[in-house]
C-alpha positions as CSV (number, residue, x, y, z in Angstrom):
1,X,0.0,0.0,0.0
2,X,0.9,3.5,-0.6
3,X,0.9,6.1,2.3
4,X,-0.9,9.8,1.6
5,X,-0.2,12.3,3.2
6,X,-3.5,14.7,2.9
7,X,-4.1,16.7,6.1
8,X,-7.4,17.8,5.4
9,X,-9.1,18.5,8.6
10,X,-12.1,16.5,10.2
11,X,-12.8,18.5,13.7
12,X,-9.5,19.1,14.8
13,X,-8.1,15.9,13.2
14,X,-6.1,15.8,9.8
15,X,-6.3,12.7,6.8
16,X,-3.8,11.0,6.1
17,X,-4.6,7.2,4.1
18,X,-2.8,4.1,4.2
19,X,-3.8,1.9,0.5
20,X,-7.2,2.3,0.8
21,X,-7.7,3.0,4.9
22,X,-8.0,6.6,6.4
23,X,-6.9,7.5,9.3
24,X,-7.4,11.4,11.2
25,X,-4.5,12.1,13.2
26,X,-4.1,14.3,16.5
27,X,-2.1,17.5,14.7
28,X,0.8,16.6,16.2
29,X,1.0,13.4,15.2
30,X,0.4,14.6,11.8
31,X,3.6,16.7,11.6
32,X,6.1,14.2,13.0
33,X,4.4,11.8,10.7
34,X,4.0,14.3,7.8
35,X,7.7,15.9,8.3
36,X,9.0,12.2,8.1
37,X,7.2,11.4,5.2
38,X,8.4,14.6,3.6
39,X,12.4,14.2,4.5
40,X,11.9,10.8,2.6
41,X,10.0,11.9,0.0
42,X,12.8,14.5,-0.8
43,X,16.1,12.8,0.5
44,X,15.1,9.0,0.8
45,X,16.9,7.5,3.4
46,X,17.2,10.5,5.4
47,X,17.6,10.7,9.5
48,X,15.4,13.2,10.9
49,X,17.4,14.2,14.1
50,X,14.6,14.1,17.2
51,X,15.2,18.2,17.6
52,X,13.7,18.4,13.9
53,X,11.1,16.9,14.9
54,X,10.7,19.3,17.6
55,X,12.1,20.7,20.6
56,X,12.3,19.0,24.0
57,X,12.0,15.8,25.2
58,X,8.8,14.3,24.2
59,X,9.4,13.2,20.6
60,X,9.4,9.3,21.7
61,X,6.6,10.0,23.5
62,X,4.5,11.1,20.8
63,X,6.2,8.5,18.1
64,X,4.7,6.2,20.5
65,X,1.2,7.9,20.2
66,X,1.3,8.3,16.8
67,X,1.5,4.6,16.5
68,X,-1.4,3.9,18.6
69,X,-3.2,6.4,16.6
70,X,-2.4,4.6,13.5
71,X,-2.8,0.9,14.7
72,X,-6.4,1.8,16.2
73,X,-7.6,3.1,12.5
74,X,-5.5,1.2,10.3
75,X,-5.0,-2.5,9.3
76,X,-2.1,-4.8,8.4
77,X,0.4,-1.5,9.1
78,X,4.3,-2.6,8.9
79,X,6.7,-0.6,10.8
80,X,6.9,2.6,9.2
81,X,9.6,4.4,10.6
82,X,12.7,3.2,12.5
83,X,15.2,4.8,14.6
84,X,18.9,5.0,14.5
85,X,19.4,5.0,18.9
86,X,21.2,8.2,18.8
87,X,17.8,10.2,18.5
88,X,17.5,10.0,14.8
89,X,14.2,8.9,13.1
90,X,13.3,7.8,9.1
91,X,10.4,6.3,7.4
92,X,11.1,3.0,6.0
93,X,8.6,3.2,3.2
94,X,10.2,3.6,0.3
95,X,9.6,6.9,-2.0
96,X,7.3,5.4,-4.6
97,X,5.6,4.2,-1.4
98,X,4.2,8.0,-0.5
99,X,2.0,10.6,-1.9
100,X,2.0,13.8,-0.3
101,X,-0.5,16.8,-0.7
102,X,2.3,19.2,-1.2
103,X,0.3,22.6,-1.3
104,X,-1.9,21.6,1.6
105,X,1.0,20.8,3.4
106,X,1.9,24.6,2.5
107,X,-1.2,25.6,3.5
108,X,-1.8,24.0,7.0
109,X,-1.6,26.3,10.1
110,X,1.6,25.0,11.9
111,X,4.1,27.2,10.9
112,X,6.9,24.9,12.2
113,X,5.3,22.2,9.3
114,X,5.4,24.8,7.0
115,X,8.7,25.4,7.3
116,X,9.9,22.3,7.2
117,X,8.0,21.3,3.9
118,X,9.0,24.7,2.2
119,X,13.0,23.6,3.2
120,X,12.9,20.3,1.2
121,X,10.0,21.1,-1.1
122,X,12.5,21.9,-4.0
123,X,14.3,18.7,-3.3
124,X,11.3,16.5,-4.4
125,X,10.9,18.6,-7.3
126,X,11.2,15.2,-10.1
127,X,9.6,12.9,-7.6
128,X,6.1,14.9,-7.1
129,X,3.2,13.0,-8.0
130,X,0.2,14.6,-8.6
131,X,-2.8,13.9,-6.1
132,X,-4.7,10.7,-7.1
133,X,-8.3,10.7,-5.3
134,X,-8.5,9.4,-2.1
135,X,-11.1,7.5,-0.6
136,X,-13.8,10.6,0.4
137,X,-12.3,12.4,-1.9
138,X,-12.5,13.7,-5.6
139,X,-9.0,13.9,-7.9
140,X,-7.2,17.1,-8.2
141,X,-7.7,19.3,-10.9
């Protein structure tokens, strides 16, 4: 299955679909998983250092509840990120494994996601794909 990264809210919740399964994320579990998904989309393979993820402490803590998120919504999920046990984090997918809304990612009110998106958007230039219609949803014009 492919993972798509969509973000449009539900309540306070964003999208994001595994194959043909969707899932509404906590927002901060969106951005780690959405700022993962982007590093790999644009340098596959790439460690996201924990303080990328964001400042503090906490950033196992909500990896952890990110995967409970995911597990309670989705089905047959693999592993889908790893860490190095120096505080470093990737996605395991592989690129042709993820779809990502680019300009809602632009768009979505977290200005630290923003950011982060608008630092490696350029790198993903060749390997965008445009938005294929998700399950609720219509194709991109």
């Amino acid at each position: 299955p492919v993972l798509h990264i969509v973000g449009t809210l539900q309540g306070e919740r964003r999208l994001i679909v595994w194959g043909s399964q969707c899932a509404y994320l906590t927002p901060k579990c969106f951005k780690f998983l959405a700022k993962l998904a982007v590093a790999a989309a644009a340098e596959p393979g790439r460690w996201v250092k924990r303080e990328e993820l964001e400042r503090g402490d906490n950033q196992a803590r909500y990896l952890y509840r990110l995967r409970g998120e995911l597990e309670s919504q989705c089905v047959n999920l693999p592993e889908l990120w790893e860490n190095n046990r120096r505080g470093s984090y990737r996605l395991t997918l592989l690129p042709e494994r993820l779809r990502l809304d680019w300009e809602g990612l632009l768009g979505n009110d977290d200005w630290d996601l923003v950011t982060w998106v608008k630092a490696f958007e350029h790198l993903a230039g060749a390997r965008r794909v445009p938005l294929a219609a998700t399950p609720g949803q219509t194709a991109a014009a």
